[in-house]
C-alpha positions in Angstrom: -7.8 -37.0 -7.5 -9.2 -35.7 -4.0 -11.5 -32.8 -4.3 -9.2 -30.5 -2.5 -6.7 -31.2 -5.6 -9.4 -30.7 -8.1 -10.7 -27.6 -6.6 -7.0 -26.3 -6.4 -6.5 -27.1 -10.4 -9.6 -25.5 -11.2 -8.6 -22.7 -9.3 -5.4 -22.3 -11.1 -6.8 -22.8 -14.2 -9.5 -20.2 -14.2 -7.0 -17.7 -12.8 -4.8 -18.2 -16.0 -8.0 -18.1 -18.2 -9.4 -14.7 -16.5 -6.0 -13.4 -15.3 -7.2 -11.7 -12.4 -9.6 -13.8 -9.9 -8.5 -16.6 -7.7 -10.0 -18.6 -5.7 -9.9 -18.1 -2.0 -8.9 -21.6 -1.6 -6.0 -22.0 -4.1 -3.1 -22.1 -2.2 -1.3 -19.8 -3.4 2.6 -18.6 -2.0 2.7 -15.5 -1.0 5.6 -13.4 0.0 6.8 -9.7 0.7 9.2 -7.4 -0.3 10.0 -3.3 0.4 10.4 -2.6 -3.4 12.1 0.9 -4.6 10.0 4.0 -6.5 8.3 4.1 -8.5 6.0 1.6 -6.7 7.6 2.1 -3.6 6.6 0.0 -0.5 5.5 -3.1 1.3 4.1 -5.3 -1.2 3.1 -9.0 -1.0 2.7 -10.7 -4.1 3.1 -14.7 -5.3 2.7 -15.7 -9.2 0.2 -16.7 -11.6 0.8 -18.2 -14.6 4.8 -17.1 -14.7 3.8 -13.7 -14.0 4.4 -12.0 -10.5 0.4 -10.8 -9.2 0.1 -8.5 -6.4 -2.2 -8.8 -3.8 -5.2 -6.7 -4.5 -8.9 -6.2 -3.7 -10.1 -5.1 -7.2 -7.6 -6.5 -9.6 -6.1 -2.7 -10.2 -4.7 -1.5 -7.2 -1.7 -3.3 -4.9 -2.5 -3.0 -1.0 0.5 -1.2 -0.8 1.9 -1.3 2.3 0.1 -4.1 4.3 2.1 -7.1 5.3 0.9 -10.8 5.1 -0.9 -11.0 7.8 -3.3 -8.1 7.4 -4.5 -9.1 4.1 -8.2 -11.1 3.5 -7.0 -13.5 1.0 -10.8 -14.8 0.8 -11.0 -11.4 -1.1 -8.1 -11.2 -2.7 -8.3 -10.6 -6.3 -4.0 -10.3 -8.0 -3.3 -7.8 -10.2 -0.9 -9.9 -12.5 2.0 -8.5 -14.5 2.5 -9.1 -18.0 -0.6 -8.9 -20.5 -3.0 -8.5 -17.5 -1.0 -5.2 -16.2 -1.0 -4.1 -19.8 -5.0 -4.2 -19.9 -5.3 -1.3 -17.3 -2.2 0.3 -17.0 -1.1 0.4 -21.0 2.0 -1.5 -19.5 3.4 -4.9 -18.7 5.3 -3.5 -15.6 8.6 -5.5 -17.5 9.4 -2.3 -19.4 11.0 -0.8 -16.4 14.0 -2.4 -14.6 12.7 -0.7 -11.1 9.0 -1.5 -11.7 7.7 -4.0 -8.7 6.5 -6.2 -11.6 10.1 -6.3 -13.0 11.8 -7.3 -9.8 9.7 -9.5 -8.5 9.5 -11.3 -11.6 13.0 -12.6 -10.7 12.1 -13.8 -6.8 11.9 -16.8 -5.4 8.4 -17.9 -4.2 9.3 -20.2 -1.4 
């Protein structure tokens, strides 16, 4: 297994394990998407462990409105649907049928 490979599972993995951090040289798939209120906006997002994660700096907050290529993935740290979301927000994000989590849990990551 090349390092690059190892480094990449060992990204992945600690991501699941932690739920937040990844590594700034996973390579991850990240798209965008103008999603409707109540978290209306620009969003870029990919997934982690089955779970849509939006690109954030702190884990908590979405950079809302910033495209792909005016984000500092070396910094990015996802916010990630599901039991993560619940954590801080008391939600999964699944519990609405408009919530960004909820539609972009059905996307294609290409």
């Amino acid at each position: 297994m090349s390092m690059s490979q190892r480094s990449y599972r060992l990204c992945v993995a600690s991501a699941i394990l932690i739920g937040a951090n990844l590594c700034a040289n996973a390579q991850q798939i990240w798209q965008s998407r103008d999603f409707p209120p109540p978290n209306a906006g620009l969003l870029v997002f990919t997934t982690v462990g089955g779970n849509p994660a939006c690109a954030s700096y702190n884990g908590r907050d979405c950079l809302w409105g910033q495209n792909k290529s005016q984000i500092d993935y070396s910094r990015v740290r996802p916010l990630v649907c599901g039991a993560n979301h619940r954590a801080i927000y008391g939600v999964t994000g699944y519990e609405d049928p408009k919530h960004w989590c909820n539609l972009a849990r059905g996307q294609r990551i290409d």
